[in-house]
KOLMI-796156 format. One record per residue: residue in one letter; x, y, z of N, C-alpha, C in turn. Coordinates in steps of 0.1 Angstrom, whole numbers, plus 5000, padded with zeros to 4 digits. Each point is the difference from the previous one (the first is absolute). Last residue first. Example, Ala and Ser with C-alpha at 12.3 -4.5 7.8 and 13.67 -1.06 7.14 Angstrom:
BEGIN
S512849785071500950115000499250115008;A500349434999499150125000500950125000;
This chain:
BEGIN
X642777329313501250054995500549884996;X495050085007500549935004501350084993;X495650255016500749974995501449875005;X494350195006501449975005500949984989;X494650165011500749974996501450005003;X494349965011501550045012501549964988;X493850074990502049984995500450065013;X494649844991500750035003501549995004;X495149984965501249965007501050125006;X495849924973500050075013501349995007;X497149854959500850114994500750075013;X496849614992499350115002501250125002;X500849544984499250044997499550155003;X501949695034500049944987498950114995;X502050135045499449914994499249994983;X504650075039499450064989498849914997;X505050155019498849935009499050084988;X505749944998499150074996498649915008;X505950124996498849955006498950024998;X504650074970499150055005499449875006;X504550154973499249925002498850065008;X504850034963499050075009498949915006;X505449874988499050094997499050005008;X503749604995500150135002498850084996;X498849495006501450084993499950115007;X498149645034499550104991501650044988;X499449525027500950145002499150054987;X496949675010501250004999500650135000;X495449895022500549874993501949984997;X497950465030500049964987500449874998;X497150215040501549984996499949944986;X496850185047500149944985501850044997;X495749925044501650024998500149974982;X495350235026500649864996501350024998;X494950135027501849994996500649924996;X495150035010500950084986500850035006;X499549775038499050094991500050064989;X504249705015498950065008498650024993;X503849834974500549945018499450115006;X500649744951499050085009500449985013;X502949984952499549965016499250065012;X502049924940499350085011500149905014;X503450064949499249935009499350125012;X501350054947500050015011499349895007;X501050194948499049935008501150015014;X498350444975501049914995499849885015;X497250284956500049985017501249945003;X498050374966501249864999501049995013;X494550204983500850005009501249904998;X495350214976501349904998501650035004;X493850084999501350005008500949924996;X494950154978501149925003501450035004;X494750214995500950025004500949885002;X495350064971500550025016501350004998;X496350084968501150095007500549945014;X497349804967499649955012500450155007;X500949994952498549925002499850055014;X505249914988499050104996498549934999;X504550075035499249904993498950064993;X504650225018498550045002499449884991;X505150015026499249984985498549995002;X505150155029498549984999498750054987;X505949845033499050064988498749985001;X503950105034499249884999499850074983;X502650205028499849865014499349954990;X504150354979498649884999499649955008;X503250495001500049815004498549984998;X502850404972499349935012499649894999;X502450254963499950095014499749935009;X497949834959500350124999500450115013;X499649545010499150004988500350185002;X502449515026499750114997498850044982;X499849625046501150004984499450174999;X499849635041499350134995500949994984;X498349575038501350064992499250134996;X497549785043500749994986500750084997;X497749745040501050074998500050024981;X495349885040501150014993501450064997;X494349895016501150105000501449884996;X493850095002501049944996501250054998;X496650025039499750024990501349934995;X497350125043500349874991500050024986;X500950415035499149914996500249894996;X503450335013498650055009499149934997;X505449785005498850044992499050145002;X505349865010498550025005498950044990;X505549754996498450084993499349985008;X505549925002498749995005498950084996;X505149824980499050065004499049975010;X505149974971499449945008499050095006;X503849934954499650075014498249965007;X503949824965499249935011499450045007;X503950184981499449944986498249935004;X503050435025499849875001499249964988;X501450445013501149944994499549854999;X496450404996500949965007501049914992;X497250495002500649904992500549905012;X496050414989500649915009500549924996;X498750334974500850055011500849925012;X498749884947499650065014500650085006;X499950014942500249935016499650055013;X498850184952500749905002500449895008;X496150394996501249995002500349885001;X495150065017500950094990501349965003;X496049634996500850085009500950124995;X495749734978501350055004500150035010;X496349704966500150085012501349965007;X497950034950500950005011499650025011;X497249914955500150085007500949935003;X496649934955501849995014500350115005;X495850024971500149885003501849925009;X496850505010500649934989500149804997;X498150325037499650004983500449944993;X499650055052501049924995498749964986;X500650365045499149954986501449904994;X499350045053500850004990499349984988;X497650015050500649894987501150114990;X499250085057499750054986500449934987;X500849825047498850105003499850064988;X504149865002499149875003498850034999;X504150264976499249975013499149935000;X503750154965499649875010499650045008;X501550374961500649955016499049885004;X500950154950498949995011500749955014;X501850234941500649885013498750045013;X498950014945501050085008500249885013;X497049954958499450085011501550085010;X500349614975500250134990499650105002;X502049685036499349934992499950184991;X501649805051500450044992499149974986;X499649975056499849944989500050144990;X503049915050498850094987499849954989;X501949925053499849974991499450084994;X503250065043498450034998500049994982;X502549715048500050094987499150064994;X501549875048499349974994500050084985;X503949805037499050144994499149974991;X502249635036500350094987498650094997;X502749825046498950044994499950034982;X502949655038500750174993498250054993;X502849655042498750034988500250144998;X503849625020499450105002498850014990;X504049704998498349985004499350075007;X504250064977500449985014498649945012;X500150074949500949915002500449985016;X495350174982501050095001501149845006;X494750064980501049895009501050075000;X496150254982501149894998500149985011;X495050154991500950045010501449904997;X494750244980501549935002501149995002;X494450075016501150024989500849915006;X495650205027500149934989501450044992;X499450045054499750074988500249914989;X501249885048498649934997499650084985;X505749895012498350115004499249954996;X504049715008499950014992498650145004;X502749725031500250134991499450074991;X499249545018499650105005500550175000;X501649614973498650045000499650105005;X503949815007500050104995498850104993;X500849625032500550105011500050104986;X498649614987499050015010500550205004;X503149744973498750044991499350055011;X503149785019501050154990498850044994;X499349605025500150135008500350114992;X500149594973498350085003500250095015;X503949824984499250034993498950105000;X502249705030500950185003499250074985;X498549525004499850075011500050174999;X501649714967498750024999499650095010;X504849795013499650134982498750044998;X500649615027500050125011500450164988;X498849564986499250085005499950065006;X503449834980499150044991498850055009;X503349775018500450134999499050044990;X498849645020500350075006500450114994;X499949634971498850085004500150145010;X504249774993499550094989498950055001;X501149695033501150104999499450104988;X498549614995499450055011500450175004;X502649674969498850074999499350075008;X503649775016500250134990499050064994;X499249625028500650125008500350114992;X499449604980498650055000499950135013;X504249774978499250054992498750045006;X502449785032500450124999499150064986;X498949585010499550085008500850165000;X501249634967498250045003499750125006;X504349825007500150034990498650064996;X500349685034500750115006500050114984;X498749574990499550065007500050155009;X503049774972498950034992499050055009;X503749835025500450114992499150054989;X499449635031500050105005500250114987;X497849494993501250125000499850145000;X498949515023500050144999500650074994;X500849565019499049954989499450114993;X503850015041500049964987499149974986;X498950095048500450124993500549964987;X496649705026501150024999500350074986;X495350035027500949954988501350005001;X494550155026501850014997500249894990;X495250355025500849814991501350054996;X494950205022501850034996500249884997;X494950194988500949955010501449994999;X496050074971500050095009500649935012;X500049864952499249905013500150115014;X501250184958498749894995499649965011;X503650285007498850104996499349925004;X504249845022499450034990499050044994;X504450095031498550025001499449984983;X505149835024499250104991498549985000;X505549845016498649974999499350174996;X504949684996499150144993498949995007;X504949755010498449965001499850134993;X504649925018499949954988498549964994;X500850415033501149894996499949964987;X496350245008500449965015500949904999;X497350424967500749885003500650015014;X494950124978501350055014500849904996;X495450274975500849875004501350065007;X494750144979501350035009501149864998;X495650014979499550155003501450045004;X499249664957500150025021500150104999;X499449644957500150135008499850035012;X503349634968498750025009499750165006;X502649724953499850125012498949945009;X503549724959498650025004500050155013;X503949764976499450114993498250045001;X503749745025499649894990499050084987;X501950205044501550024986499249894990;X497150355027501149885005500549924988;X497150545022500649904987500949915001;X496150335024501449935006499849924988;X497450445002499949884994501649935003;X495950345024501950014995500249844992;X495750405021500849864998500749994990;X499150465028499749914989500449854999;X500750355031499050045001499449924985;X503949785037499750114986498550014999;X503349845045499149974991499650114990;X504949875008499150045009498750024995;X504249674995499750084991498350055007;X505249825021498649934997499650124990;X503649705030500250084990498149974996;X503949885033498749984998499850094992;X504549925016499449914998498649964997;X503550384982499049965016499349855001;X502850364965500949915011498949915006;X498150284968501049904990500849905015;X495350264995501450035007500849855002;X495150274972500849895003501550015008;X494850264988501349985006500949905004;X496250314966500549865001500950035011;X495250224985501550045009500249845001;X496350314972500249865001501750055008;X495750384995500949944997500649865007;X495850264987500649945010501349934990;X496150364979500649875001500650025013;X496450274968500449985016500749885000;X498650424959500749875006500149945015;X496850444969500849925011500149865004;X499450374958499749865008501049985006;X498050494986500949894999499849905009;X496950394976500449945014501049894997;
């Protein structure tokens, strides 16, 4: 959720011909600076010829000076720098604002079905296909299903994608996502590397004694943003190189993961 800024902006008006000339009250106190290099702070002040008077904070009352003992121009100088700032929060917040409408209005796009969905440069949503994994090992190649363990004999196994590349390629070094979850579990982007013919999501080393199963996924690092219910917005830390990649939801260990794979050009 983005932070919201709320400022007031500060309005100087001075009119150089007029005989009264005054500075209208500010939503902040203003520090009137006088030439012996001391300030007083006020809420307003008004010149009236050759007098200044001015609302002082400390004694909650007005009071004047001859304009000579003032210097206007450090003063006046203050107050625009803090008009400019201001100026900046404002526009910063009104960026945050169109922000979180652009996320709000794209969310709701998004389907209530588990997966993953790019960001399309025209910020449209594009579905990616779900890929269908096979752990690889001396036993031969095993189609991944969740519902049936996979003998995993040997001491290294793969688990692939068939063929070299995707299908789904894009042109962006940065490409941009949304993951629906179906559980709490652990998800991610990583690199693939090839292994006789086909894409690597991961490797997997059978611990001996325990047999349990180690995962060695080459995760790549990323930022996340949770912006619903298991929904999360992910993106890569830095421009991806060229080649293969994959989205993956998975929990540690039990050999279950699930590949939306992509290619970068």
């Amino acid at each position: 959720m983005a932070v919201r800024l709320v400022t007031r902006r500060t309005i100087v008006s001075i009119l150089a011909a007029a005989p009264f000339l005054s500075l209208p009250l500010s939503a902040a106190n203003l520090k009137l600076y006088l030439k012996d290099g001391t300030y007083q702070i006020v809420r307003e002040y008004k010149i009236e010829q050759d007098r200044i008077r001015y609302y002082a904070v400390e004694r909650s009352d007005w009071e004047e000076m001859p304009l000579e003992l003032v210097d206007l121009k450090k003063t006046e100088a203050e107050v625009k720098a803090r008009e400019e700032d201001e100026k900046e929060r404002e526009k910063a917040t009104a960026e945050e604002n169109k922000a979180e409408r652009d996320l709000q209005r794209q969310i709701r796009r998004i389907p209530a079905d588990p997966g993953a969905y790019h960001i399309d440069p025209d910020d449209s949503l594009t579905p990616l296909k779900q890929a269908e994994p096979k752990v690889v090992n001396n036993k031969g190649r095993h189609v991944l299903k969740l519902m049936s363990p996979v003998p995993l004999v040997s001491d290294k196994s793969w688990l692939e994608l068939d063929g070299l590349h995707s299908a789904t390629v894009y042109s962006e070094n940065r490409p941009e996502f949304y993951f629906r979850l179906a559980s709490e579990e652990r998800f991610g982007m990583v690199r693939l590397s090839e292994h006789k013919g086909n894409r690597v999501v991961e490797k997997l080393t059978i611990v001996p004694v325990v047999k349990e199963v180690a995962e060695e996924p080459d995760l790549v690092d990323t930022f996340r943003q949770q912006v619903g219910e298991q929904l999360y917005k992910v993106w890569p830390e830095k421009p991806l190189a060229p080649g293969e990649y994959a989205l993956v939801e998975y929990t540690e260990g039990k050999v279950n993961m699930t590949v939306w794979d992509f290619a970068v050009k």
